[in-house]
Backbone as JSON Lines, residues from 0, in Angstrom:
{"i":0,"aa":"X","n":[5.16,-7.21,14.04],"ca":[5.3,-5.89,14.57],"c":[5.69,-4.89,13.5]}
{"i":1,"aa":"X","n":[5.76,-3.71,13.75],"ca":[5.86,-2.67,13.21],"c":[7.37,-2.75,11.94]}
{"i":2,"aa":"X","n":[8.24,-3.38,12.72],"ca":[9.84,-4.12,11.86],"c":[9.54,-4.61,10.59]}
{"i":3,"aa":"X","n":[8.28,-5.29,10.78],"ca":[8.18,-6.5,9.82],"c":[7.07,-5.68,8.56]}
{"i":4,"aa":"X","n":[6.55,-4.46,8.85],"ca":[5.67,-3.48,8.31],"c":[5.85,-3.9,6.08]}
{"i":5,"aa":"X","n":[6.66,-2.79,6.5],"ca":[7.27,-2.98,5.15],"c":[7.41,-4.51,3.98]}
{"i":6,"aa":"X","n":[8.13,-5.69,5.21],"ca":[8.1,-6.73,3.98],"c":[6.86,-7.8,4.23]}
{"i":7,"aa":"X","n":[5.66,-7.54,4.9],"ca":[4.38,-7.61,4.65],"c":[3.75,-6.79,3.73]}
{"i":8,"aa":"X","n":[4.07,-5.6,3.8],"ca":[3.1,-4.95,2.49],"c":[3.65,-5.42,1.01]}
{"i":9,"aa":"X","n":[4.74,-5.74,0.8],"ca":[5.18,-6.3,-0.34],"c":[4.57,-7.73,-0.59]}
{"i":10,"aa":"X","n":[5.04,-8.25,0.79],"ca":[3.96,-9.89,0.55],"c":[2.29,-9.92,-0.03]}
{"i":11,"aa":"X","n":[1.94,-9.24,0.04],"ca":[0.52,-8.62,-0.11],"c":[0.55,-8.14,-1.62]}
{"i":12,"aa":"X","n":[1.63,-6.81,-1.72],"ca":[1.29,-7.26,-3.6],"c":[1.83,-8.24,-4.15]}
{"i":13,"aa":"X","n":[2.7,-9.02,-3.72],"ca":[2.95,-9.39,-4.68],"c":[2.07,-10.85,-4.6]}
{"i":14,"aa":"X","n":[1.23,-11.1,-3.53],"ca":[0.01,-11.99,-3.87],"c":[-1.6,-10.9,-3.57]}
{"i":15,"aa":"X","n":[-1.43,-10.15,-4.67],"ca":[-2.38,-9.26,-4.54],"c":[-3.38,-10.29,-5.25]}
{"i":16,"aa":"X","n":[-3.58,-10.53,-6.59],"ca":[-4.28,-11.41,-7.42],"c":[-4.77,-12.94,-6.68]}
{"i":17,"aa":"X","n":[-4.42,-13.0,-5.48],"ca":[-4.97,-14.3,-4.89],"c":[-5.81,-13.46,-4.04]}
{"i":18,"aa":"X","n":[-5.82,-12.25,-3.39],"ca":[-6.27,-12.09,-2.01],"c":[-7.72,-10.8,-2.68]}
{"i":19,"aa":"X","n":[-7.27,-10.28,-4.03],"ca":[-8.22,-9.23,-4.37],"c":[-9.24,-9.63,-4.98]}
{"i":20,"aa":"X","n":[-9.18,-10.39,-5.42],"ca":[-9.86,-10.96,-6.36],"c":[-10.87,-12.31,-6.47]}
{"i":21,"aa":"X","n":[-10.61,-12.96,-4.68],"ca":[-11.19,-13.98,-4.56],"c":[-12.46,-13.42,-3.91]}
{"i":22,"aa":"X","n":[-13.34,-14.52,-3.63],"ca":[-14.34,-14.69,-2.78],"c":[-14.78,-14.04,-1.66]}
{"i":23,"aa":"X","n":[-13.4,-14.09,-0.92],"ca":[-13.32,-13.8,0.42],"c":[-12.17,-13.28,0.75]}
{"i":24,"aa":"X","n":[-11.95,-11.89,0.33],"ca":[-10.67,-11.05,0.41],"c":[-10.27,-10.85,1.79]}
{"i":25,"aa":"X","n":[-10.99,-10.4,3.34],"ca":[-10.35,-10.62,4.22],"c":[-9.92,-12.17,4.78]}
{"i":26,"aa":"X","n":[-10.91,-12.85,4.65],"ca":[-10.02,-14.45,4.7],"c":[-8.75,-14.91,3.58]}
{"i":27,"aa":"X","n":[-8.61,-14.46,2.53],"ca":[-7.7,-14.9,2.07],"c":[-6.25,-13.51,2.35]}
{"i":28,"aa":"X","n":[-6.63,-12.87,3.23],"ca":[-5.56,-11.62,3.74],"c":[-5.38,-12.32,4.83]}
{"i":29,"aa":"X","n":[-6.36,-12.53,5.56],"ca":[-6.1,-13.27,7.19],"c":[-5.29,-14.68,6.95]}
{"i":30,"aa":"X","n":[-5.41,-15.0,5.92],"ca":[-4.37,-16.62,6.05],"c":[-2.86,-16.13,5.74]}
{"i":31,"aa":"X","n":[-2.62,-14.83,4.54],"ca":[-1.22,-14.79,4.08],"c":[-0.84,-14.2,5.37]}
{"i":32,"aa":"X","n":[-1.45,-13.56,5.88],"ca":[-0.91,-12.76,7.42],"c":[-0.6,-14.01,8.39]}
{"i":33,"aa":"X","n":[-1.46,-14.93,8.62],"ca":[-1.3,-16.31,9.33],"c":[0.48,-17.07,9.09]}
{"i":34,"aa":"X","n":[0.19,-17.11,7.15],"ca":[1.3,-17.77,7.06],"c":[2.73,-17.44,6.87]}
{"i":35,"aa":"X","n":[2.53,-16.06,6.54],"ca":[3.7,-15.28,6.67],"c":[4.3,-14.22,7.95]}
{"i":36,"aa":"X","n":[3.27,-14.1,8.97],"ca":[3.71,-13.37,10.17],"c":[3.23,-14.01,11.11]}
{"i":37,"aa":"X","n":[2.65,-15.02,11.12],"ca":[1.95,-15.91,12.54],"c":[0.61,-15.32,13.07]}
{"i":38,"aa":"X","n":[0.24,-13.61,12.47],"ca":[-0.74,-13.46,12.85],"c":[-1.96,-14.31,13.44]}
{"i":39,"aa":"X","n":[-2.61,-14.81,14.03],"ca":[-3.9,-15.33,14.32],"c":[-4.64,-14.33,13.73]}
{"i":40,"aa":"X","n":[-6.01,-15.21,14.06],"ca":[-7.02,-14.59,13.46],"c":[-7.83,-13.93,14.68]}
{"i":41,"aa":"X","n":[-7.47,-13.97,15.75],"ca":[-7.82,-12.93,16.98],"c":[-7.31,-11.91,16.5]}
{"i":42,"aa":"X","n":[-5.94,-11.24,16.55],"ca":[-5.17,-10.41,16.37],"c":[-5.34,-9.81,15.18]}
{"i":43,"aa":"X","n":[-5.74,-10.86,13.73],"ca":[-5.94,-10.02,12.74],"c":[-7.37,-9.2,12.86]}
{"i":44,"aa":"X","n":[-8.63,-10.05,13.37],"ca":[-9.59,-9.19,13.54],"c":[-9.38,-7.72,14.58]}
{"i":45,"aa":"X","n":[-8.83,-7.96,15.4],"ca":[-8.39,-6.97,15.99],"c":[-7.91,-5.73,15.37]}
{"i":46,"aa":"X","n":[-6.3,-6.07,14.37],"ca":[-6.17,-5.04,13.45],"c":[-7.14,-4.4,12.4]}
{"i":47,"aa":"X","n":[-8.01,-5.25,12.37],"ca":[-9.44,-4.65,11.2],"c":[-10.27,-3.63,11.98]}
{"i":48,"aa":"X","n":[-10.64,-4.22,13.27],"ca":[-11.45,-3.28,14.23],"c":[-10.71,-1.93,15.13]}
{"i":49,"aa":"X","n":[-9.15,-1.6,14.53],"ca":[-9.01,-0.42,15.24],"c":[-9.41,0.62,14.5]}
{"i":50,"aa":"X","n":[-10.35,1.36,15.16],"ca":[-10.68,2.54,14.74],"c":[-9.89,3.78,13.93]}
{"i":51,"aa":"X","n":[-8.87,3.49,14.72],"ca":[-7.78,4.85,14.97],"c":[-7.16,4.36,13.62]}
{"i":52,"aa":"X","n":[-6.87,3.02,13.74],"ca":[-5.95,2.93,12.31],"c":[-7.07,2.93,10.84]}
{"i":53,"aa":"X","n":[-8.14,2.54,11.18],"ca":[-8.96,2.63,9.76],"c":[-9.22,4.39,9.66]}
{"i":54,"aa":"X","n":[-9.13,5.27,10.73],"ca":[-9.46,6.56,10.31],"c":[-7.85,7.28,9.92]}
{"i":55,"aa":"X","n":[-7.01,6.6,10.2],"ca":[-5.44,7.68,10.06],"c":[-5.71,7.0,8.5]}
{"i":56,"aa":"X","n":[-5.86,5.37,7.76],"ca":[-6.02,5.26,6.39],"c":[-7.06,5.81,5.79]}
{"i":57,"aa":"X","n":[-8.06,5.9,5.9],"ca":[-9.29,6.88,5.26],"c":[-8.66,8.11,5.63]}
{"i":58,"aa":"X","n":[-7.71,8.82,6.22],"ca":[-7.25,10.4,5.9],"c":[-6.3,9.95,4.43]}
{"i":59,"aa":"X","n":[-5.17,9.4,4.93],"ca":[-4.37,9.44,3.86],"c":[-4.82,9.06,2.44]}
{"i":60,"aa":"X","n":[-5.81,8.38,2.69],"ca":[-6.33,8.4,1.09],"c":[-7.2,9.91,0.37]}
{"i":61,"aa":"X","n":[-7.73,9.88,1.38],"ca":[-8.25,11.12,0.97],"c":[-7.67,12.13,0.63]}
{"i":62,"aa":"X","n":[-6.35,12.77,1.6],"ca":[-5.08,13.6,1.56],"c":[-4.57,13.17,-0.24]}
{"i":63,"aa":"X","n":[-4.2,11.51,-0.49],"ca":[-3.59,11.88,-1.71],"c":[-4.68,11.66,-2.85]}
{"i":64,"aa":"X","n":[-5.92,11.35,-2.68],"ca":[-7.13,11.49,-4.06],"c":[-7.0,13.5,-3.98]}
{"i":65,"aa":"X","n":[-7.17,14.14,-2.35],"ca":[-7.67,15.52,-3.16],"c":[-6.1,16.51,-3.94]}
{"i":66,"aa":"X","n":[-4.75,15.22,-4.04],"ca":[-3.75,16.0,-4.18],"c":[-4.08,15.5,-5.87]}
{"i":67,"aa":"X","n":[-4.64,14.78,-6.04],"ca":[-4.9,14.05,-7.51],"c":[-4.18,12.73,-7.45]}
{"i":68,"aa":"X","n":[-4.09,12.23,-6.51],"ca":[-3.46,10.52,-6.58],"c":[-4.86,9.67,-7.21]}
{"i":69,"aa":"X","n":[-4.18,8.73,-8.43],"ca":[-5.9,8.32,-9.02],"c":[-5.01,6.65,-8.41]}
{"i":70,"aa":"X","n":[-3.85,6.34,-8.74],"ca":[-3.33,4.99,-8.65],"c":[-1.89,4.71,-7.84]}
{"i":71,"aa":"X","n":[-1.62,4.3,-8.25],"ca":[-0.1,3.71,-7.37],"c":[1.02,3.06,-8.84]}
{"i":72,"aa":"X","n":[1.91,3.2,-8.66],"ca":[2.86,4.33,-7.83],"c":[2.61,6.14,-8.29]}
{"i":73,"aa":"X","n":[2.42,6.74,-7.48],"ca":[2.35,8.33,-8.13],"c":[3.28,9.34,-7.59]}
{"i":74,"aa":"X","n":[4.05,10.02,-8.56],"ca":[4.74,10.98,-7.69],"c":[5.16,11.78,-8.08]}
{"i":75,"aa":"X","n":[5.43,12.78,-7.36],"ca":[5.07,14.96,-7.08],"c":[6.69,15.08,-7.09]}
{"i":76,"aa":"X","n":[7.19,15.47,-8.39],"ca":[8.3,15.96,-8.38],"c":[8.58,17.88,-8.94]}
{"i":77,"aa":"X","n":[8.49,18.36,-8.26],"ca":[8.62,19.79,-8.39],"c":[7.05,20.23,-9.35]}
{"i":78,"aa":"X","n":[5.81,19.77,-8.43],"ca":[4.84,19.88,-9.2],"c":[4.46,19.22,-10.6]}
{"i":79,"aa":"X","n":[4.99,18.38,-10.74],"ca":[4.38,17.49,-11.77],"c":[4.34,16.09,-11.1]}
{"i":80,"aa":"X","n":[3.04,15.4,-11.98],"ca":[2.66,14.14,-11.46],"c":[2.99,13.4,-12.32]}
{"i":81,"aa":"X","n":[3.48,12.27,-12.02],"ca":[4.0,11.28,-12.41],"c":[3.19,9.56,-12.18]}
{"i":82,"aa":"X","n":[2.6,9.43,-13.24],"ca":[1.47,8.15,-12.31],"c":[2.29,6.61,-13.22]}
{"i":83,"aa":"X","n":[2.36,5.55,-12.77],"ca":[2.6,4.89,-12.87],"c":[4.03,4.44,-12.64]}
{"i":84,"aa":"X","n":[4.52,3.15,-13.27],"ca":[5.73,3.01,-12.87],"c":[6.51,3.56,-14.5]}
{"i":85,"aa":"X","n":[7.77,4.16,-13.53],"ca":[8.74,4.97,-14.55],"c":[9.9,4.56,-14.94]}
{"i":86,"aa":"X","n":[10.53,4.74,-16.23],"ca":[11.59,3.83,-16.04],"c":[13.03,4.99,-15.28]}
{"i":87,"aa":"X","n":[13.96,4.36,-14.82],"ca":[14.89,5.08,-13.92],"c":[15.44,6.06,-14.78]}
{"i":88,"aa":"X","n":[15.51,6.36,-16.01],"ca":[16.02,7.05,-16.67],"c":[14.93,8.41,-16.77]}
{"i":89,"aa":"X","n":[13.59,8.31,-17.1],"ca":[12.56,9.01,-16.07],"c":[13.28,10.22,-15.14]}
{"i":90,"aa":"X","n":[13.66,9.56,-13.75],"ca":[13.69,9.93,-12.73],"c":[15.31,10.74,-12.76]}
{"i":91,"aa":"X","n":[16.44,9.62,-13.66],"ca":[17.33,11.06,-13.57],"c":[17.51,12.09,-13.98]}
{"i":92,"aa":"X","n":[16.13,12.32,-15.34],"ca":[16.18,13.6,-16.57],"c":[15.3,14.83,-15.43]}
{"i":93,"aa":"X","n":[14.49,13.88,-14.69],"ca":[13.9,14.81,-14.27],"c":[14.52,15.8,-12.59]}
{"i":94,"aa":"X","n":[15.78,14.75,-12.16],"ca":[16.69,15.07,-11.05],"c":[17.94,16.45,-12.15]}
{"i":95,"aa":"X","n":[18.49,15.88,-12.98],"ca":[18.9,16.68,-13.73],"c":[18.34,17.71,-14.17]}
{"i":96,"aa":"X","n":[17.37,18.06,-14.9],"ca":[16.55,19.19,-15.03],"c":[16.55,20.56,-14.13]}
{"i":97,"aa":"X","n":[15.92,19.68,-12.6],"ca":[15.69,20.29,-11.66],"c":[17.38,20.75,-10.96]}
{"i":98,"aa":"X","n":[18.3,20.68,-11.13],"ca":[19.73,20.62,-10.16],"c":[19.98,22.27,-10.99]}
């Protein structure tokens, strides 16, 4: 369910390289979902075939490609973009700056 949102999407990267890269990327998504949330594979096809949720993700991608999102992690701090991962010291020059 929706609770469990968050430490499924982490399960996912962090076996991104098994599931992106194989053969059969929704079967090897439909098993980590199997073995880490009990999903079935009724239920997971199900989540593939809702409409509503494949069109609210085709907005948000689109929303952050036309803001200039090219990758992940990216981020809009007082108009500047920031793409990749930063180190924390990064993030307090640029909290400081801005105060």
């Amino acid at each position: 369910g929706p609770e469990n949102a968050f430490e499924m999407i982490a399960i996912f990267f962090e076996r991104q390289r098994q599931w992106a890269f194989g053969a059969d990327p929704k079967t090897e998504i439909a098993a980590i979902a199997r073995q880490q949330a009990g999903i079935g594979r009724t239920d997971f096809d199900a989540c593939l075939a809702n409409a509503d949720l494949q069109n609210s993700l085709v907005s948000m991608v689109q929303q952050g490609q036309s803001e200039g999102v090219r990758g992940t992690p990216t981020f809009f701090i007082e108009g500047e973009v920031f793409v990749g991962e930063q180190p924390f010291e990064v993030f307090v020059e640029i909290i400081e700056d801005n105060m």
